[in-house]
C-alpha positions as CSV (number, residue, x, y, z in Angstrom):
1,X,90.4,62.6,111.3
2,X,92.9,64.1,113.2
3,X,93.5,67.3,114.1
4,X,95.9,68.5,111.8
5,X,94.5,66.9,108.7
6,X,91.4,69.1,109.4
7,X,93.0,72.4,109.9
8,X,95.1,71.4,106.9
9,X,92.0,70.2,104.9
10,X,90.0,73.9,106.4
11,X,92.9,75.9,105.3
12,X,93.0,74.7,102.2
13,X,89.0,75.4,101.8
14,X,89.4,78.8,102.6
15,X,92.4,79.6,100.0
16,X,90.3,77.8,96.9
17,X,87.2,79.6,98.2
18,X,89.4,83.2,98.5
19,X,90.9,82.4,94.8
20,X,87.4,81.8,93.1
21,X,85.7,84.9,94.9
22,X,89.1,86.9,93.7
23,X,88.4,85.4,90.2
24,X,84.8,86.2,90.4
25,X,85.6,90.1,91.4
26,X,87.9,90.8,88.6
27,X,86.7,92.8,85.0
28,X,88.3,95.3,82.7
29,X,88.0,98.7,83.3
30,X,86.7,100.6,79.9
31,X,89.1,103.6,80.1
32,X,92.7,104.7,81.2
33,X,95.3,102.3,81.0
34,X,93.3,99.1,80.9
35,X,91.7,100.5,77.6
36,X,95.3,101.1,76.3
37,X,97.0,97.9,76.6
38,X,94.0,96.2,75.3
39,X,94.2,97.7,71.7
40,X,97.6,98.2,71.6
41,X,98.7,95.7,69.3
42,X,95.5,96.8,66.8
43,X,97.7,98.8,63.9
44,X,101.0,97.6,65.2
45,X,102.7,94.2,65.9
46,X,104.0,93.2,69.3
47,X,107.8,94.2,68.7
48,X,106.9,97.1,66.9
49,X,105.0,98.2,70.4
50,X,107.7,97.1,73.0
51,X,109.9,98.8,70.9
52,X,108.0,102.3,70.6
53,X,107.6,101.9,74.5
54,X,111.3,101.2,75.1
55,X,112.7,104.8,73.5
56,X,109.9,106.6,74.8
57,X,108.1,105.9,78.1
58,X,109.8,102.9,80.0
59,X,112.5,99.4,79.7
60,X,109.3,97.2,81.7
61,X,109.5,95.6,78.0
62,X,108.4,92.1,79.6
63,X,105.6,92.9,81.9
64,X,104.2,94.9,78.8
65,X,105.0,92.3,76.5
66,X,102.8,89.9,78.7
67,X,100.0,92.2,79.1
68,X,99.1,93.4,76.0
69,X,99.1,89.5,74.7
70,X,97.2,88.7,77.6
71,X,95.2,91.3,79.2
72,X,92.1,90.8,76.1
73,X,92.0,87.6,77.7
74,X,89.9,87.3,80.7
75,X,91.0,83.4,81.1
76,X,94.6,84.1,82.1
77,X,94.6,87.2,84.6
78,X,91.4,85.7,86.6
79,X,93.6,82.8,87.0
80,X,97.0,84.5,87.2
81,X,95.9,87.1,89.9
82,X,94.4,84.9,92.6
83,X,97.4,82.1,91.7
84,X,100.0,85.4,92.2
85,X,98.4,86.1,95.9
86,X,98.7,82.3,97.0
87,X,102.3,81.9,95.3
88,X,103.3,85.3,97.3
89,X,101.5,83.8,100.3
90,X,103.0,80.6,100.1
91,X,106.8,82.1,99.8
92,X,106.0,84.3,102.4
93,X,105.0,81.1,104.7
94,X,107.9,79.3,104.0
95,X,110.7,82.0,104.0
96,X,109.8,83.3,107.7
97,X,109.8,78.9,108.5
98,X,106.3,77.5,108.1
99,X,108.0,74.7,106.3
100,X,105.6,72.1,109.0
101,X,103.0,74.1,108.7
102,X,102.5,75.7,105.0
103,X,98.9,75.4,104.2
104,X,97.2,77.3,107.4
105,X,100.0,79.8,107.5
106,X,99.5,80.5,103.9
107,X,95.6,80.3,104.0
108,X,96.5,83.5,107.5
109,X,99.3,85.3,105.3
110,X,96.9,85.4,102.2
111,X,94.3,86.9,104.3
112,X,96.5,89.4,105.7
113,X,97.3,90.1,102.2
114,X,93.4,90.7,101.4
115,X,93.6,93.0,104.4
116,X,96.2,95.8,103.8
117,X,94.5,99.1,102.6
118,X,92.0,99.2,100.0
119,X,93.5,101.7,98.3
120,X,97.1,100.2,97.7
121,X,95.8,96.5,97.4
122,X,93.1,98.3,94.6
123,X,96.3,98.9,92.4
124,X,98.3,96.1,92.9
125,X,96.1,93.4,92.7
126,X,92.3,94.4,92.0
127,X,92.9,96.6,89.1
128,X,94.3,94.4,86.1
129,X,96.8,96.4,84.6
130,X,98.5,97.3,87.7
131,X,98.7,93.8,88.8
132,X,100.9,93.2,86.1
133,X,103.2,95.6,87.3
134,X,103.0,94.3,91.1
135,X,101.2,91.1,92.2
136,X,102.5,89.1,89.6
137,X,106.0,90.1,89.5
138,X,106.6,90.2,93.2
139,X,104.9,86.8,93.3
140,X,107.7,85.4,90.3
141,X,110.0,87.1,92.3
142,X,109.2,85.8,95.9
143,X,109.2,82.0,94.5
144,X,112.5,82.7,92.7
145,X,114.0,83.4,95.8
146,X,112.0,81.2,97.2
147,X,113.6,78.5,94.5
148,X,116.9,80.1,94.9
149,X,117.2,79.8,98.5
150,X,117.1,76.0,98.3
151,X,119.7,75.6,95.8
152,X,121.4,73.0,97.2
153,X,118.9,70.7,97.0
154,X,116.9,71.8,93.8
155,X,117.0,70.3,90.5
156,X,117.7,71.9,87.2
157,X,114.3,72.7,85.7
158,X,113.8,74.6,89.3
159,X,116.2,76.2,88.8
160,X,115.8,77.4,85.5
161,X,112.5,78.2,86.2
162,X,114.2,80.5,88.7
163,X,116.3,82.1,86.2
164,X,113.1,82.7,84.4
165,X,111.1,84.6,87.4
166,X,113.6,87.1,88.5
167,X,114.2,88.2,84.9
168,X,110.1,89.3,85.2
169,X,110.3,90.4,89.0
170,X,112.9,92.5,88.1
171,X,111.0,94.8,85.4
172,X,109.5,95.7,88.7
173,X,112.4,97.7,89.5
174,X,111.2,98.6,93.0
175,X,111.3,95.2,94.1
176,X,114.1,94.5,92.2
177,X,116.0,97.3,93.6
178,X,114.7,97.0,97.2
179,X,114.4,93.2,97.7
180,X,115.7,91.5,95.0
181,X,119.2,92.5,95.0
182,X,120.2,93.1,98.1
183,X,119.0,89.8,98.8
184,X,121.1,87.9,96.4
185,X,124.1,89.6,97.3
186,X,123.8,89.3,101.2
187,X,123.0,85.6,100.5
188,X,126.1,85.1,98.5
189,X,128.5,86.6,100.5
190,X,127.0,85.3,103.9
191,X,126.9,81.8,102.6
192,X,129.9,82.2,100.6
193,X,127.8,80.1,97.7
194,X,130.1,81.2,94.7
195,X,128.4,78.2,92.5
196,X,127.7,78.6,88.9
197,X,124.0,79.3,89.4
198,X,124.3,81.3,92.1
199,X,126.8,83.5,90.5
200,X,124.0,83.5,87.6
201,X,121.3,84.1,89.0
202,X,123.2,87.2,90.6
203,X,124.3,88.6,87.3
204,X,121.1,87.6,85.7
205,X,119.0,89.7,88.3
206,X,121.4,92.6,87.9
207,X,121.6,92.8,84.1
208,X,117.9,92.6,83.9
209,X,117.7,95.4,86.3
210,X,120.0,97.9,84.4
211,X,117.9,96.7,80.9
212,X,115.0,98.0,82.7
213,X,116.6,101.2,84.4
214,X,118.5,102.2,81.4
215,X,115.9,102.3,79.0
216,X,116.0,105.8,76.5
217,X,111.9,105.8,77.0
218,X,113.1,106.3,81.2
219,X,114.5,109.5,80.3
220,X,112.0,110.9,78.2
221,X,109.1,109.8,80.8
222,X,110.7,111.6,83.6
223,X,110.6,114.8,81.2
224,X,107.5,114.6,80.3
225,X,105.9,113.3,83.9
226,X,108.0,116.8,85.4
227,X,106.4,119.2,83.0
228,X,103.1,117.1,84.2
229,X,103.1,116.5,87.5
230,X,105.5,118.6,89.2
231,X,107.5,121.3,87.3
232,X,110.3,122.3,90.1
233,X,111.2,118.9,90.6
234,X,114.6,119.5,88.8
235,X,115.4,122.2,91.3
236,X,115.1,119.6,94.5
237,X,118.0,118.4,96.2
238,X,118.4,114.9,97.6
239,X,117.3,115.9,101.2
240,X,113.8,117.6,99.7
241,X,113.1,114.5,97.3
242,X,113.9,111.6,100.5
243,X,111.4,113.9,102.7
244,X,108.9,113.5,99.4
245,X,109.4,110.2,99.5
246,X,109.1,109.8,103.6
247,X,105.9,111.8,103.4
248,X,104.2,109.0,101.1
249,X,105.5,106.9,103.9
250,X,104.4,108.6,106.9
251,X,100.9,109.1,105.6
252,X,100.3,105.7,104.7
253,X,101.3,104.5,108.9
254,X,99.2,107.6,109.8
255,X,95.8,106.5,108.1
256,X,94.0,104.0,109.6
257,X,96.0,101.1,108.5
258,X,94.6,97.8,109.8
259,X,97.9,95.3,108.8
260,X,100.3,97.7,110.5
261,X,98.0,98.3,113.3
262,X,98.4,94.6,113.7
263,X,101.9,94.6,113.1
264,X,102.3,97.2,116.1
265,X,100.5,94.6,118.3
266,X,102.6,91.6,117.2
267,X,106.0,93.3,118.2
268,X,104.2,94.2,121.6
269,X,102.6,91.1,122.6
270,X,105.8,89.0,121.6
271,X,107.9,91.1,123.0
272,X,106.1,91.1,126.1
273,X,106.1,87.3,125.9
274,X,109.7,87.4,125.3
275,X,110.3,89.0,128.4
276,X,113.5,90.8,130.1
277,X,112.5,94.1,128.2
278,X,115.3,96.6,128.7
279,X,114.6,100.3,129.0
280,X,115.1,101.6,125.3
281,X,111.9,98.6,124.2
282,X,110.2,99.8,127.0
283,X,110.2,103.0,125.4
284,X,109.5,101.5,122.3
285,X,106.9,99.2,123.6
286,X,105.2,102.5,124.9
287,X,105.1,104.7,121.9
288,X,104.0,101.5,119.9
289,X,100.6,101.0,122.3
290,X,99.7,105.0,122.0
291,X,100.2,104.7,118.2
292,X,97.7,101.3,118.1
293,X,95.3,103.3,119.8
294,X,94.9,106.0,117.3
295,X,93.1,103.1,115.2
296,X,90.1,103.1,116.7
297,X,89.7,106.6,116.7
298,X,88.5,109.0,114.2
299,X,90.5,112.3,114.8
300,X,89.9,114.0,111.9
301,X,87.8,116.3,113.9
302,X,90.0,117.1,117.3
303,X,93.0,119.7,116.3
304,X,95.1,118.7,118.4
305,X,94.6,114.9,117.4
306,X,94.6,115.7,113.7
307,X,97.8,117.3,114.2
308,X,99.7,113.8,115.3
309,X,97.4,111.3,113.0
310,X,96.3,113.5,109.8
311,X,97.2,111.4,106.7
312,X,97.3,114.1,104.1
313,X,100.1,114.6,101.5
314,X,102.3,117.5,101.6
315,X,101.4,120.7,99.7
316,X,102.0,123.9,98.8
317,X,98.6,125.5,100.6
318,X,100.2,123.6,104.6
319,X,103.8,124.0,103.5
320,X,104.0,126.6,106.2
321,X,102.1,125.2,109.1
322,X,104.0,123.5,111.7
323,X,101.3,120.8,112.3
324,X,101.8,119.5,108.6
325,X,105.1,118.2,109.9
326,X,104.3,116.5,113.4
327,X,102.9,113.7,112.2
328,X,106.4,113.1,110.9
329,X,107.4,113.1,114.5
330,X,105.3,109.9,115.4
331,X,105.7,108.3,112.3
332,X,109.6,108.5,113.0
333,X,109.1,107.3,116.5
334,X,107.5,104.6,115.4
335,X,109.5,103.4,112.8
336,X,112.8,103.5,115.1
337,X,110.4,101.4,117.9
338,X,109.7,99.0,115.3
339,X,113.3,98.4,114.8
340,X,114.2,98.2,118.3
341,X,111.4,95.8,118.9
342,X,112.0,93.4,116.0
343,X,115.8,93.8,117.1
344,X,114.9,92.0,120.7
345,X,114.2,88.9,118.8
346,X,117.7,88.9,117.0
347,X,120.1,86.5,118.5
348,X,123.3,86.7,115.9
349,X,123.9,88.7,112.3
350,X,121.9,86.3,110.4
351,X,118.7,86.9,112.3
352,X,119.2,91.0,111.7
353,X,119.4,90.2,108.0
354,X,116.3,88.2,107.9
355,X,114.0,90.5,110.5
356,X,115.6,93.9,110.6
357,X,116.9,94.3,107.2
358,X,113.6,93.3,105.5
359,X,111.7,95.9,107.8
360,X,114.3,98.9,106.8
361,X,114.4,97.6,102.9
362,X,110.5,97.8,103.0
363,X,110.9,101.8,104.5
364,X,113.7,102.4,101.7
365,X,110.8,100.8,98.8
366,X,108.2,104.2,99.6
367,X,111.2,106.8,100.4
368,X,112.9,105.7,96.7
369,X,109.8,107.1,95.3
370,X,111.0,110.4,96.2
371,X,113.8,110.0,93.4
372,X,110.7,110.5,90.9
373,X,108.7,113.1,89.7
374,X,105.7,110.7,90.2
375,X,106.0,110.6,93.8
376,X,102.4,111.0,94.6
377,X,101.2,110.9,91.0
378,X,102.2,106.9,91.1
379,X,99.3,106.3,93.1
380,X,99.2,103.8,96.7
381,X,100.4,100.8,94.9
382,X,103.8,102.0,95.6
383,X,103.3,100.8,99.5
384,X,102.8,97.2,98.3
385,X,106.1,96.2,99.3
386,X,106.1,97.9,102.5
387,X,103.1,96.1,103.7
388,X,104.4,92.8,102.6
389,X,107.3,93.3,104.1
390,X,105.7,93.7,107.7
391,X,103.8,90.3,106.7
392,X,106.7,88.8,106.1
393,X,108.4,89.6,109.2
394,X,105.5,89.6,112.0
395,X,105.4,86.0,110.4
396,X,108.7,85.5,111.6
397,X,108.7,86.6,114.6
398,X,105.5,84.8,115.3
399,X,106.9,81.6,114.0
400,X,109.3,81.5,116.9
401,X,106.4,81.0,119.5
């Protein structure tokens, strides 16, 4: 057996054995929302509920449609879940150009997946009903791109199948928003593809998009999720709600995070391979190693640590205290160093749409939670995209060793 048959054949081991024990893990929660979707259809029929939650709480009409038909039965979300993480592996792989070697570069990206932060991977995958609102959406939506990238040389039933996955990615209206769209546009006018599908599948994302965003139940959710969770959010301005949002965003990077800390130390060791490092990504390079080091550190304990690498949320009590905002410092630091390290890599326009713009659009999916009164109330899961975006481009970047 030759060497690549075995990795191949070893890879593939280690995704079946990841997608039972994922299977195995998984159970219903007997309260909170898990409870709620699983007798909502008791006194009411299915339309009658989509239709209740559509004027009063939110458009996501087919994600909820799914779930309450599905989530009573264990069968389908202990298959869907662990299929969701290999399909949004497997994209993954072959959009950063694993195309020779898909199965072990699935079998690393799925792990990587397994690896970001329990508590964001705990709502978007682990806990049922939010993976209905994240895993398995992104996932449709990732292999509808994936689908509609090769359009040239698909056949019809992919491609209706495609037309089929973004309409459910896109009741995720973060990715939609974020990923989604701006992908479909930059690929039509950078390829100039004005075909029939493409031109479809464009208006199809969008529509489905404004369905979801316009919904009457939107408006009276934000009402009621104000007078809940954060009263004077009517009286913020654009520049208070973006900082909100940034502050979800910067204490995520601050926390001991163990896939960005790995992202940091791709862009550093392949940008010291690349070589011919000019003086602004040797700056970079720099501020990147001191942030990787406050990894394996706990510095909860040391003031004047705590004051660069404290992951707390902003609130009323630190408002004041000048050391509540200089981890914003860093965290901006090392967001601009990211870009100007992925940037080295970045020969023409094309590669700064598919390595820089991906790392920015990832950064613009937390700070667009800002825009809602659920900012922190919507819990980690909210970081998903961020995270898979830095998969998605370290995978890239390593791709052209």
């Amino acid at each position: 057996m030759d060497n690549k048959k075995l990795i191949n054949i070893t890879s593939l081991l280690f995704i079946l054995s990841l997608c039972v024990f994922i299977s195995l893990s998984l159970h219903l929660f007997n309260g909170d929302d898990d409870k709620f979707f699983g007798n909502a259809l008791q006194h009411r029929s299915l339309f009658e509920f989509l239709d209740w939650r559509y004027h009063t709480w939110t458009g996501r009409m087919m994600i909820e449609g799914l779930m309450v038909l599905t989530i009573n039965h264990a069968w389908y979300w202990t298959i869907a879940i662990p299929l969701s993480c290999v399909i949004t592996a497997l994209s993954i792989a072959d959009l950063a150009g694993y195309k020779d070697r898909i199965i072990p570069a699935t079998s690393i990206i799925l792990a990587a997946i397994l690896l970001i932060n329990h508590n964001v991977i705990m709502e978007a995958m682990w806990w049922v009903t939010g993976s209905y609102n994240y895993i398995q959406p992104i996932a449709a939506g990732l292999l509808s791109i994936l689908i509609h990238s090769r359009c040239k040389t698909t056949g019809v039933t992919a491609k209706l199948l495609s037309f089929i996955f973004v309409i459910f990615s896109c009741f995720n209206e973060q990715f939609s928003i974020v990923i989604l769209i701006p992908y479909v546009i930059l690929y039509t006018f950078y390829s100039k593809n004005y075909s029939v599908y493409n031109i479809s599948y464009l208006a199809i994302s969008v529509l489905a998009t404004v369905f979801s965003l316009t919904a009457p139940g939107n408006k009276a959710r934000s009402i009621t999720e104000t007078a809940s969770w954060m009263p004077d959010y009517a009286n913020l301005g654009i520049v208070e709600k973006v900082a909100l949002g940034f502050d979800r965003l910067s204490s995520h990077i601050s926390e001991q995070n163990i896939i960005f800390t790995a992202f940091i130390a791709i862009l550093c060791f392949m940008a010291i391979k690349k070589g011919k490092i000019n003086a602004p990504s040797l700056i970079a390079l720099f501020i990147l190693v001191v942030k990787a080091s406050t990894f394996f550190i706990f510095t909860r304990y040391s003031s004047y640590l705590n004051m660069l690498t404290h992951a707390d949320f902003l609130n009323f009590g630190s408002i004041s205290d000048v050391a509540t905002y200089t981890p914003y410092v860093l965290s901006l630091l090392v967001l601009f160093s990211c870009i100007q390290l992925i940037s080295i890599h970045c020969e023409d326009l094309q590669d700064l749409m598919r390595l820089v713009l991906p790392f920015i659009l990832g950064i613009a999916s937390v700070v667009v939670i800002g825009m809602s009164p659920t900012v922190y109330a919507s819990g980690y899961r909210v970081l998903f995209i961020f995270n898979i975006c830095n998969i998605y481009i370290a995978s890239s970047i390593m791709r052209r060793v």
